[in-house]
C-alpha positions as CSV (number, residue, x, y, z in Angstrom):
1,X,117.4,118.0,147.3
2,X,116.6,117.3,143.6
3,X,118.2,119.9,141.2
4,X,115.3,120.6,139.6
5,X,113.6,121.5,143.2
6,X,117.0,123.7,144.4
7,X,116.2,125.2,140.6
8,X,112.2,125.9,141.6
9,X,113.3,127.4,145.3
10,X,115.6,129.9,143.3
11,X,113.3,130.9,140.8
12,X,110.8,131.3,144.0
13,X,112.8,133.4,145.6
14,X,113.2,135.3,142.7
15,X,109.9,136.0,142.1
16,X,109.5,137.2,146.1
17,X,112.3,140.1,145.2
18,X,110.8,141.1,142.3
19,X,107.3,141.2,143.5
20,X,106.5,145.7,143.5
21,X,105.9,146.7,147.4
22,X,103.7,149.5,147.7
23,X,106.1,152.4,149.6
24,X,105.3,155.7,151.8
25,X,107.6,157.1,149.6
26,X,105.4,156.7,146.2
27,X,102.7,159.1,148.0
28,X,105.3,162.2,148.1
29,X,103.8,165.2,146.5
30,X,106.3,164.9,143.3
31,X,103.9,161.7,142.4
32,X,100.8,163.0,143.2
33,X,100.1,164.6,139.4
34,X,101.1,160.7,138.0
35,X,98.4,159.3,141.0
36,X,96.1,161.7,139.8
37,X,96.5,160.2,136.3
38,X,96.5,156.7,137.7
39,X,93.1,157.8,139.5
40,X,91.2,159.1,135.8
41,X,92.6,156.3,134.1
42,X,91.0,153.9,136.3
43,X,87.7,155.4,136.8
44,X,87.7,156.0,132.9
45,X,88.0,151.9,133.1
46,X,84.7,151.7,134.2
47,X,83.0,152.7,131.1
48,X,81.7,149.9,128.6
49,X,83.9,148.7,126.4
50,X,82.3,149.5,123.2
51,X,82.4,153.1,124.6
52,X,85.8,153.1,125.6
53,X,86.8,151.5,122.4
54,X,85.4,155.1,120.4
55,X,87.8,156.8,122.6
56,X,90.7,155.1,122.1
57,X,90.2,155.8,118.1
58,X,89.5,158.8,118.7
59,X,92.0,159.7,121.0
60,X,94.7,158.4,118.4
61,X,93.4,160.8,115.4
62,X,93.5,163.5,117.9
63,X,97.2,162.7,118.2
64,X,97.5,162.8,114.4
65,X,95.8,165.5,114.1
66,X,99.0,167.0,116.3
67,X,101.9,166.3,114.8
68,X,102.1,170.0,113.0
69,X,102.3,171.0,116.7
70,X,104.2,168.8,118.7
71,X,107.7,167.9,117.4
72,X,107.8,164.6,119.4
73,X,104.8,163.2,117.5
74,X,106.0,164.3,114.3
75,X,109.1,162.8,115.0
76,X,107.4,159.2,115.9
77,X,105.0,159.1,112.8
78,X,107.9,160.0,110.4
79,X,110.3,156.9,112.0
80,X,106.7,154.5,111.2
81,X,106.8,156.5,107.8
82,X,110.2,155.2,107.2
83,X,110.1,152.0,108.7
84,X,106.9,151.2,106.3
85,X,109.0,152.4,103.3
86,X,111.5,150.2,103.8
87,X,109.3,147.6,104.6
88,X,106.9,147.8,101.8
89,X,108.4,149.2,99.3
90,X,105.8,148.3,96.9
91,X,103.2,149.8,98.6
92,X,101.8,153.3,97.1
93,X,101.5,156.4,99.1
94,X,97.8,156.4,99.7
95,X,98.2,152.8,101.0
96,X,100.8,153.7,103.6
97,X,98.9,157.1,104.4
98,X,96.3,154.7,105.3
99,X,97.9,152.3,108.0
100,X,99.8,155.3,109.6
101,X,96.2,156.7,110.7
102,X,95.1,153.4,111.4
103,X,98.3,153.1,113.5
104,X,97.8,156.3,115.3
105,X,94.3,155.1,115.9
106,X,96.0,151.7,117.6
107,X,98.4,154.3,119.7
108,X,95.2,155.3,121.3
109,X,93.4,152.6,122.2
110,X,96.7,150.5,123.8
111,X,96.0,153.7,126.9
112,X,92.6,152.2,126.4
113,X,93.9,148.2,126.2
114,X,96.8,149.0,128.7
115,X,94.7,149.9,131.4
116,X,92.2,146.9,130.3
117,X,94.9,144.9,131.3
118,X,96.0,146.2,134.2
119,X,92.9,147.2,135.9
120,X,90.1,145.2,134.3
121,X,88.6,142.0,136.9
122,X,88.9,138.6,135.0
123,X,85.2,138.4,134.4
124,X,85.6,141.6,131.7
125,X,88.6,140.3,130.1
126,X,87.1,136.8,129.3
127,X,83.9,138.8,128.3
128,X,85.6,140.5,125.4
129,X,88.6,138.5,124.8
130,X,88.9,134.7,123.1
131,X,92.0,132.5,122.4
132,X,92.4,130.1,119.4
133,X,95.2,127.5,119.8
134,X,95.7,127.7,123.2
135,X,96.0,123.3,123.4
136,X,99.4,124.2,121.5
137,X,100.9,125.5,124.6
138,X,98.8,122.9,126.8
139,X,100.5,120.0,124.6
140,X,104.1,121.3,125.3
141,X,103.5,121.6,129.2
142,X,102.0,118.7,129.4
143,X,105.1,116.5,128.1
144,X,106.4,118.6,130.1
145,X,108.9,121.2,128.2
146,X,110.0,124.6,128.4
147,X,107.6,127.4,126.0
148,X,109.3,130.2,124.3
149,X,106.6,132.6,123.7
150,X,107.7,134.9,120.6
151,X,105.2,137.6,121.0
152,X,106.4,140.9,119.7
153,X,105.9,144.5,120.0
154,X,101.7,144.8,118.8
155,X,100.6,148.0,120.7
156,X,97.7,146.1,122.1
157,X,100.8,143.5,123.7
158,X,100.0,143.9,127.4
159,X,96.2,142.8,127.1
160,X,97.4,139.9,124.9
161,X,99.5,139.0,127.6
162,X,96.9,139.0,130.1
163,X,94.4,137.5,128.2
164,X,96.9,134.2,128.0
165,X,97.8,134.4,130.9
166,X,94.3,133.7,132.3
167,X,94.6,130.2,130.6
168,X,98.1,129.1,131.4
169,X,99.8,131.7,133.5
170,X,103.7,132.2,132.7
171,X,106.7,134.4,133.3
172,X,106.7,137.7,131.8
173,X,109.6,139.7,130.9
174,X,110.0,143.5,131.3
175,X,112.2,146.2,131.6
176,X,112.1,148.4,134.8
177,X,111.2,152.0,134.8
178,X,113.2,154.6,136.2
179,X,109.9,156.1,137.9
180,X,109.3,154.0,140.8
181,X,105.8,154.3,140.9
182,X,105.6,153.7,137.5
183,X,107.4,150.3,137.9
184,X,105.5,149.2,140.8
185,X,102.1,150.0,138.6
186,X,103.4,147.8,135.8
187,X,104.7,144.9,137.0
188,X,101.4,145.0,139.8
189,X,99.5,145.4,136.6
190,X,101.3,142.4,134.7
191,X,101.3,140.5,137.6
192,X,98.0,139.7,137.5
193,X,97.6,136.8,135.1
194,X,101.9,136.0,135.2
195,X,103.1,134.2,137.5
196,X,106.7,136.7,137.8
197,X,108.8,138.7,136.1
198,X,112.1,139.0,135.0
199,X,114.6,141.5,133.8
200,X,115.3,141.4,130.5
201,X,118.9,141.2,131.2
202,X,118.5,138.5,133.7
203,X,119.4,135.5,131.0
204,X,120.2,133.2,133.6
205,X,117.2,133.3,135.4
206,X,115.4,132.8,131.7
207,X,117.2,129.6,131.2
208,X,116.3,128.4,134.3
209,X,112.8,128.9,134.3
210,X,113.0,127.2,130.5
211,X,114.6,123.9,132.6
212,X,111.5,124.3,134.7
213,X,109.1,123.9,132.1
214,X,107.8,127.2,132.4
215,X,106.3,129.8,129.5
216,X,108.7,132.7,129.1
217,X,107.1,135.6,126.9
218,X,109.9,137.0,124.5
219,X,109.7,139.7,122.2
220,X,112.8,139.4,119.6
221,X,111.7,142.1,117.1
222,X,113.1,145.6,118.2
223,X,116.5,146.9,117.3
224,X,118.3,146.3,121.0
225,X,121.9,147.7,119.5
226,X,125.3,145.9,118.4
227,X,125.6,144.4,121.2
228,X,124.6,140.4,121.0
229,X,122.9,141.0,117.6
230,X,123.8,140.1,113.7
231,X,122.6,141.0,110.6
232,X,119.9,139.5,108.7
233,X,116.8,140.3,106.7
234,X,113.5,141.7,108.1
235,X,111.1,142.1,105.1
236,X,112.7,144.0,102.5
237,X,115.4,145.5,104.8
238,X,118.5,142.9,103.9
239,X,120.1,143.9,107.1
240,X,118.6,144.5,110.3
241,X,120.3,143.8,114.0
242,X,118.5,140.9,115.6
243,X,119.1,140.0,118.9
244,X,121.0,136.3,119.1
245,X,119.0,136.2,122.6
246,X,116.3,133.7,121.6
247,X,119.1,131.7,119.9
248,X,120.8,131.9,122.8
249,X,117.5,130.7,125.1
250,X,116.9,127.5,122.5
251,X,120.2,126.6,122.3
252,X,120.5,125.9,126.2
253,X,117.0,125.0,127.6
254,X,115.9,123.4,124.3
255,X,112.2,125.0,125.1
256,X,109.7,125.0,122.6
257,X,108.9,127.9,120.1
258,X,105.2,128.8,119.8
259,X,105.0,132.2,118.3
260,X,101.7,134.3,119.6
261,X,99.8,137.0,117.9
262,X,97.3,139.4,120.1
263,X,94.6,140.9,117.4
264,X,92.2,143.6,118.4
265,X,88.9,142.8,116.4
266,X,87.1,145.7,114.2
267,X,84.0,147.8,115.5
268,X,84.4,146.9,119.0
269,X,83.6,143.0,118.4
270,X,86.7,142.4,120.6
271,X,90.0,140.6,121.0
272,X,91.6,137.7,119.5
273,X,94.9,136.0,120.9
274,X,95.8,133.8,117.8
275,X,98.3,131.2,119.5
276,X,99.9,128.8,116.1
277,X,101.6,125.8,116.3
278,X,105.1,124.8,117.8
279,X,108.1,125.5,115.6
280,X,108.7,122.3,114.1
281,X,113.0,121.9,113.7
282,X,114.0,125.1,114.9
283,X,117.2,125.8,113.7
284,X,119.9,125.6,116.5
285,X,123.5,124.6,114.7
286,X,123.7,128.5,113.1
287,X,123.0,131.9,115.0
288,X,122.2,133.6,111.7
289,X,119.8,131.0,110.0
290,X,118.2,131.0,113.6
291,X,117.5,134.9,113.5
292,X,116.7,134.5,110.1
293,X,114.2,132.3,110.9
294,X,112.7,134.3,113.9
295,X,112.3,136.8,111.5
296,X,110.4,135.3,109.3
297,X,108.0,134.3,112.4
298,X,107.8,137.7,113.2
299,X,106.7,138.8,109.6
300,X,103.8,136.8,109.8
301,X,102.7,137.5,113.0
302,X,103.0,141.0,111.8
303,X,101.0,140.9,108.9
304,X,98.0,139.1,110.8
305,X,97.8,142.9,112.3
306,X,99.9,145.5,110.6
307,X,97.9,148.9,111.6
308,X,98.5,147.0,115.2
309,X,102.2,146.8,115.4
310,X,104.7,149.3,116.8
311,X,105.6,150.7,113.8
312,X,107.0,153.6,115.8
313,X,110.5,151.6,117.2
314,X,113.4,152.6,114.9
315,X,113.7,148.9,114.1
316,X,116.6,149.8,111.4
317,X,118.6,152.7,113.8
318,X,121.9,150.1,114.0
319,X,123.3,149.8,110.6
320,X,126.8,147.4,109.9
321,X,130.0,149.2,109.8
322,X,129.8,152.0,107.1
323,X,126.7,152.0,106.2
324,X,124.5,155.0,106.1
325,X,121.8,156.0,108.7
326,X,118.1,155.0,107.6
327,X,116.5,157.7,108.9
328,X,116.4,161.5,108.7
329,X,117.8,162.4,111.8
């Protein structure tokens, strides 16, 4: 047997014990308010698009509307507050004011776009969703290499991810949820247009899929701790932890880096998945010119869609030794 068959059998097998397995036990009553929810939120599906896309707005202003009342809210909109301040410093108050309700209005619609990705047949999603640049990842398969796909935290993320992955499925990566019904939902969901998942701690089994050739969606732009990050700059922020993971990834499986942007089009026109060119010369000799690097891919990706981004992540809560906390809290 070939190594790189032994390789596909494990990665195989791997997907069979990660696949969700629908359990007697998700039906006990103590999951029967979440099924309920699960139940609206499908039959809410239903509705046309250009209707549900009026309720996702308006279900994120409604949230706005409630941060005087509810302290986690408050809480939320003054970290993407922050994080804009530190971001843009330049920016006046009204501009700022102004993304943070578009923002809120994005926090709506992704219930909207989730369950669009999830729940939605094929047919719908091609209906309302297009992809530009998809013969970038084509090109890179076809040679055939490894595809590192940077796409980060937009709030619209899991339809992006199933609108790709209707074109060239690949292997998603997610973090599992401590609700078990809730896990099985989202990786059934996610399933549908990848072609597994993996844990993002599983490193190993990211390599090896890399060494298959396979697209690996990675999302390098949240604060994961101390631990396997470094310091560099994001935007104005000189030093923010960035995970060494995707260095890491490159460095061993020598996949390509195709960064991928998932844009939500204004008055209900749509989505766009924008998907740009390869990387060209990746840095791989330095950890901290490659995170700077990522960075900087992240930035523009970013700025394609800022009112769609998760502003809401402390992206600046781990600070170097001695300095000061960023935020009020």
């Amino acid at each position: 047997m070939s190594q790189n068959t032994h390789k596909s059998n494990e990665s195989s097998k791997y997907a069979q014990d990660v696949y969700p397995k629908l359990k007697l036990s998700f039906f006990h009553p103590k999951y029967w308010g979440l099924w309920l929810m699960i139940s609206f939120w499908y039959l809410l599906l239903l509705l046309p698009y250009p209707i549900l896309y009026r309720i996702g707005k308006a279900l994120g202003r409604f949230l706005f509307r409630l941060r005087k009342k509810i302290k986690t809210i408050d809480r939320r909109l003054k970290i993407a507050e922050r994080n804009l301040v530190l971001c843009f410093p330049d920016w006046d108050e009204k501009k700022r004011g102004e993304l943070i309700l578009a923002n809120c209005e994005s926090v709506g619609l992704a219930v909207i776009e989730t369950g669009m990705a999830w729940f939605w047949p094929d047919w719908r999603i091609n209906k309302w969703c297009k992809v530009t640049g998809i013969e970038h990842i084509k090109n890179i398969l076809n040679k055939p290499q490894g595809v590192l796909f940077v796409g980060i935290h937009f709030l619209n993320l899991e339809l992006g991810g199933r609108i790709i992955g209707l074109q060239t499925p690949g292997i998603g990566i997610y973090r599992p949820n401590d609700n078990p019904v809730w896990n099985w939902l989202q990786i059934k969901g996610r399933m549908r247009s990848n072609k597994f998942m993996i844990d993002r701690k599983d490193l190993k089994q990211m390599i090896r899929s890399l060494d298959e050739a396979e697209i690996i969606w990675y999302g390098p732009d949240h604060d994961y701790g101390k631990r396997n990050s470094i310091f560099v700059p994001f935007f104005k922020v000189p030093k923010a932890a960035t995970t060494v993971g995707t260095y890491i990834l490159l460095k061993k499986s020598g996949a390509a880096v195709i960064p991928f942007t998932p844009k939500r089009l204004a008055n209900a026109k749509g989505y766009e998945v924008i998907v740009s060119p390869p990387v060209i010369d990746y840095p791989l000799d330095d950890e901290y010119i490659a995170a700077t690097k990522m960075n900087q891919l992240v930035e523009e990706q970013i700025l394609l869609a800022p009112d769609q981004y998760m502003w809401l992540h402390r992206r600046f809560k781990t600070r170097p030794e001695g300095e000061a906390n960023l935020y009020d809290e």
